[in-house]
N, C-alpha and C positions, 0 to 999 in steps of 0.2 A: 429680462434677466439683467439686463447694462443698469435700467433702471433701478433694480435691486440691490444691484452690488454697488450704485453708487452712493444708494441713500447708508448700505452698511458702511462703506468709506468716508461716509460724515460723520454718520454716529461714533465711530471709533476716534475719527479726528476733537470730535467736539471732546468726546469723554477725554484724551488724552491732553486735551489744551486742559481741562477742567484739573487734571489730574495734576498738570505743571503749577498753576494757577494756585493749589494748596501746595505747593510742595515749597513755593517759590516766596521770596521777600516781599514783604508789601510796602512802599514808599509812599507820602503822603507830601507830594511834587510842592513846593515853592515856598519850603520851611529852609527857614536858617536861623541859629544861635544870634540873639540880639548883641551888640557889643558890649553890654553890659554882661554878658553872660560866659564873651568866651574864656574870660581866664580862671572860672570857679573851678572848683575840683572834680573830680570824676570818682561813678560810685559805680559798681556792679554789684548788684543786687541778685546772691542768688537765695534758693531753694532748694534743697532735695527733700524731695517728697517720702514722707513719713520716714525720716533718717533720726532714730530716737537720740535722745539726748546722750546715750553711754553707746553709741555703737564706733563711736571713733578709737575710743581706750579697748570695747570688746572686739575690734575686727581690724583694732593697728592700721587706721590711718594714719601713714607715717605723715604725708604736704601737713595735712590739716592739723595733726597736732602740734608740729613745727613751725605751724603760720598761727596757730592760737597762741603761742609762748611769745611770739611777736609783737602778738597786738594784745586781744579783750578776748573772755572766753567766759560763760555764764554755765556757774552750775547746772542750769535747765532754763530754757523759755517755757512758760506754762498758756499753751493754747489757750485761743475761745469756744465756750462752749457751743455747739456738739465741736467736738476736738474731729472734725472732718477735714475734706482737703478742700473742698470750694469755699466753707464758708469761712476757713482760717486764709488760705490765700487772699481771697477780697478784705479778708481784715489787716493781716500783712500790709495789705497795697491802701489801705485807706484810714488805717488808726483808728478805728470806729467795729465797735462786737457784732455780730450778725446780724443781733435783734433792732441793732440801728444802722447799718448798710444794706439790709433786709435779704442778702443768699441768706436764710436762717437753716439749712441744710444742704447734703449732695440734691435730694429731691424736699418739695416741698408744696402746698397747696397755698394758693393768693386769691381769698375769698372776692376779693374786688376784680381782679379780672375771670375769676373764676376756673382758674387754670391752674396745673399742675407742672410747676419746673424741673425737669427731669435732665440730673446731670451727663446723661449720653444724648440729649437731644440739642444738635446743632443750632436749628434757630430761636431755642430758649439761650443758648451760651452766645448767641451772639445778637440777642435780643436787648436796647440798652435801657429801656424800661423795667428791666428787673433789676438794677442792679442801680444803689442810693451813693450816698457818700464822693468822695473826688478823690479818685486813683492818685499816686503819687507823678504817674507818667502826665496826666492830664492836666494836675500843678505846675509842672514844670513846663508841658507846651503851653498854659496859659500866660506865662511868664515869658515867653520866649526862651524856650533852655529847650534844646532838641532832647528828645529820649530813645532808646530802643526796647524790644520785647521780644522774647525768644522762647514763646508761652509762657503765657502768668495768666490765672483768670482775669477776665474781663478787658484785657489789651486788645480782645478780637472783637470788642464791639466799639462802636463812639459813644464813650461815656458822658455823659453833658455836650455829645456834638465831637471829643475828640479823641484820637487814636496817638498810639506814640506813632514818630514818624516813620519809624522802620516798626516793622514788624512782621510775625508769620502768624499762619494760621497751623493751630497743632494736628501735627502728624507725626508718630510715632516712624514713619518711615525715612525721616532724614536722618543720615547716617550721623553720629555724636562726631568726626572729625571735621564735616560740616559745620555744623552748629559752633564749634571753635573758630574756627577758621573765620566765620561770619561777625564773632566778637572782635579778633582782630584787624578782619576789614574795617569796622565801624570806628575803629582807633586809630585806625591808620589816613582816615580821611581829613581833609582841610579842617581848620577848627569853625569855619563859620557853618558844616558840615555834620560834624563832629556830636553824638548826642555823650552828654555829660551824665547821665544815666542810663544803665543797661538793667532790666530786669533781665535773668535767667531762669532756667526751669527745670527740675530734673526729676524725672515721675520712674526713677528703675527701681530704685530700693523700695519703694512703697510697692511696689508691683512684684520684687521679690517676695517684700514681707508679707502680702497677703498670702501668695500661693504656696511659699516654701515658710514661712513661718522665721519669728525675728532668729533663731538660733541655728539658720540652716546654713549650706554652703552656700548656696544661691546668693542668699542676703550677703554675707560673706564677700562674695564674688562682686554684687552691686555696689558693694560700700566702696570695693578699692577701684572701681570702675569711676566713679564720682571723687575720688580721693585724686587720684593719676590726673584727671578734666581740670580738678581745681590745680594742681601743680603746671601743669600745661596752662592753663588761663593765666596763670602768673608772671611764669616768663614769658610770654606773647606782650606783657603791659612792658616789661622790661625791655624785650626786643622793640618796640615801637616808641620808647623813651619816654613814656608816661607813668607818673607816679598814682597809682589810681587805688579810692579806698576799696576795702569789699567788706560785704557782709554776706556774710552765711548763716541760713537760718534754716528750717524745718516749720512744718506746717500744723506736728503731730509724731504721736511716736506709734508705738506698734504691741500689740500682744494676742499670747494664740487663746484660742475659743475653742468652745468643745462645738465642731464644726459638721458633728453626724446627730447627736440629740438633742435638733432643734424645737424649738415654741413655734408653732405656729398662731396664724391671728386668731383670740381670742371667741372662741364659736360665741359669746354674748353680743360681739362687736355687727350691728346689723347693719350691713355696705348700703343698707337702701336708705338708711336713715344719716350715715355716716363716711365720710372720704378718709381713705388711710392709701398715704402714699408709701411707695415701698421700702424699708430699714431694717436693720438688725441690731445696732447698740440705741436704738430710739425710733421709737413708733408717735410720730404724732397722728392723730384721732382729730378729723374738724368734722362740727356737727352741721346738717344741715337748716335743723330749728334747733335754736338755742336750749329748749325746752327739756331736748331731749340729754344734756349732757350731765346734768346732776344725778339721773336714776342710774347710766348707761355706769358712771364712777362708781356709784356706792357695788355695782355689781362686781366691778373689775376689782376694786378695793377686797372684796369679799373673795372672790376668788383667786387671788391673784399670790401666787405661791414663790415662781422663779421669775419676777416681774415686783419692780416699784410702778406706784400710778400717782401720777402727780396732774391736779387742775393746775390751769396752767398761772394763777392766781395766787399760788404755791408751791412755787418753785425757790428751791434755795436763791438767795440774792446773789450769793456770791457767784453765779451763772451769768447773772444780766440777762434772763432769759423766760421773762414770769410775764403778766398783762401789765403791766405799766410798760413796759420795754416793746410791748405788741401794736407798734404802731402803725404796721399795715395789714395787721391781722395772720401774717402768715405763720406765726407759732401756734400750733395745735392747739384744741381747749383742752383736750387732755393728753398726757403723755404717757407713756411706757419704756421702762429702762429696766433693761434686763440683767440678774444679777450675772455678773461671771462666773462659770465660765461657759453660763448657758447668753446664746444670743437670737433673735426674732431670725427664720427664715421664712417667710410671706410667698414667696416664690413656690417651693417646692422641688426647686433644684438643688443641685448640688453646691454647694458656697466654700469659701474661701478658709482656711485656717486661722491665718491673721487677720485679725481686727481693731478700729480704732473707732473714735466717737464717743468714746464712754467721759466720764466725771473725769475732767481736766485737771484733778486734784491729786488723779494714780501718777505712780512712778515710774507706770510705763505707756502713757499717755502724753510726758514730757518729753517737749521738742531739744533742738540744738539751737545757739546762738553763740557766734566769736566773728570777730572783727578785727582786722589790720589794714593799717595802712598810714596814712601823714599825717590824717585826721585823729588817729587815737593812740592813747596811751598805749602802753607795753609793759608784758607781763603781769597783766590786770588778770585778777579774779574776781567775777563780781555775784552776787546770789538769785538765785529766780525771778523773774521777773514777767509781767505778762506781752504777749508779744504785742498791745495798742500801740506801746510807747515806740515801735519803730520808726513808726510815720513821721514823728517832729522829728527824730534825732535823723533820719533822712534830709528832711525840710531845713537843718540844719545845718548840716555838713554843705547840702548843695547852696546853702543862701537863700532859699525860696521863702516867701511869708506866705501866710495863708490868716484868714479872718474867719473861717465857718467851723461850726463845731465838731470836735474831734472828741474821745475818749482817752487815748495818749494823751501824757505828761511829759514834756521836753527834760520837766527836773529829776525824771529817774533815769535815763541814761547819759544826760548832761556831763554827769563826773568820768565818764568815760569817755570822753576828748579834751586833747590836749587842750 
């Protein structure tokens, strides 16, 4: 019985360290800011996740309207497409479309390892062989410039070998006064200490928006919960005497779906012949003999009523998203895009109200982007824009060069610093 209770007195210890161990910071020991580094400027870099581009004027964020008349404010940032939350974060973080940092969805099939990337699966998100292109965190430690991360995809893996030096691993259970708190620890340390970049992360209002839909109280409630965060982030910079830029942006925006009469997978669709990973505003189709993907089309073509079918050879350009762009295969050979306000439920479960993924061209699939701070003009209004170009004007403001190819153009948000 001693023996018993003692092995349950470990497991319970192990699981509780394992439990601290996610909850807790992760430090990346015997990093410091090169001297050439410490006097560059400081950016916090956030996100609120699926915060559409009109939900400040519709839900009266008072901080953030107040700090956009300050600085730069953009009619809309227009995602990459699928207008998701993994594959526009890693573009966020790397100025480069999906179809060339290769998340090309939440989930997605990669015929060369033969695997299927599944956005709820821990060791695909922290796998760093999925995942192309050079984070803006992993720029800056290349350079000697410390960074931080307070979830952003792909901060929880070593991308090219690196991590930013602070960082957590995402859990929904640290309290949001925490997660503040933690920003202005990281400003308040020595400067050879000190990271000059902070990604932040903020996943409620996308979490409202699916479940209570963009027009609810809920979403409502989420916006001024991230509104209040961003006011509080502010003066925490002012209390610690730091003049720090910020940028606010969105990943994607939000809208409701008819969430009870769904499409299911396509009965022509033959699973033995073909892999369909799981989606609702985009089904990609990978076949297993190439052979079989022209008859499998003409069929879906033919019947295919509340659904576009696109080879993937024919896809609009202005996606970045067709076989020339499919350079590790992991874009579907054929797609499916469902009209609104019908969407693919695969599952059989019951699904979400609100949705996002669709043609990055809707106007309510349009993210947010505004900026303030020492670095930028004031009282700027500037017009749409696609979110690549963040990455230089990042690489920018903190002084970083960088030599490998990006999709971002420094000269579209250029006019918008001083």
């Amino acid at each position: 019985m001693k023996s018993i209770l003692l092995i349950i007195g470990l497991l319970i210890c192990s699981n509780q360290m394992i439990i601290a161990q996610n909850l807790s910071q992760q430090i990346v020991a015997g990093r410091a800011n090169d001297s050439s580094q410490i006097n560059k400027p400081y950016v916090i870099y956030i996100s609120a996740d699926g915060f559409r581009h009109d939900y400040s004027e519709k839900y009266q964020a008072k901080n953030l309207l107040a700090l956009r008349e300050k600085g730069v404010k953009a009619i809309s940032m227009k995602p990459s497409y699928p207008s998701v939350t993994f594959s526009n974060h890693y573009t966020l973080a790397t100025g480069m479309y999906p179809s060339k940092h290769g998340i090309v969805n939440n989930s997605f099939y990669d015929p060369k390892k033969q695997q299927i990337y599944v956005k709820t699966d821990p060791s695909a998100i922290k796998d760093s062989t999925w995942y192309g292109g050079l984070p803006i965190w992993v720029l800056a430690e290349q350079q000697k410039m410390l960074s931080a991360a307070f979830y952003w995809l792909g901060s929880e893996t070593a991308v090219k070998g690196i991590r930013p030096t602070y960082w957590y691993n995402f859990n929904t259970k640290i309290p949001m006064d925490v997660r503040i708190t933690a920003v202005k620890d990281w400003l308040q340390l020595p400067a050879e200490k000190r990271p000059h970049l902070i990604n932040f992360y903020f996943p409620e209002v996308d979490v409202a928006g699916h479940y209570f839909g963009s027009n609810s109280k809920e979403t409502a409630a989420a916006v001024k919960l991230i509104d209040d965060c961003i006011g509080e982030m502010v003066q925490l910079t002012k209390e610690v005497g730091l003049d720090v830029n910020f940028v606010f942006v969105s990943d994607h925006g939000m809208t409701e779906a008819d969430n009870k009469n769904t499409l299911d997978l396509p009965s022509v669709i033959d699973t033995a012949k073909f892999i369909v990973p799981n989606g609702d505003a985009l089904i990609q189709i990978y076949a297993k003999d190439k052979k079989d993907i022209r008859p499998l089309y003409k069929q879906l073509k033919a019947d295919g009523k509340d659904y576009d079918v696109y080879l993937t050879n024919k896809m609009p350009k202005r996606w970045h998203y067709s076989a020339k762009d499919n350079k590790d295969g992991r874009i579907g050979d054929i797609i499916l895009i469902p009209k609104l306000p019908k969407i693919f439920n695969l599952t059989g479960k019951p699904t979400s109200i609100g949705k996002h993924g669709f043609d990055n061209d809707m106007p309510d699939m349009q993210a947010v982007f505004y900026a303030w701070g020492p670095a930028f003009k004031e009282a700027l209004t500037i017009d749409s824009f696609e979110n690549v170009h963040i990455y230089p004007l990042l690489a920018k403001i903190l002084g970083l060069s960088y030599t490998h190819q990006i999709d971002g153009d420094i000269r579209v948000l250029a006019p918008i610093l001083k």
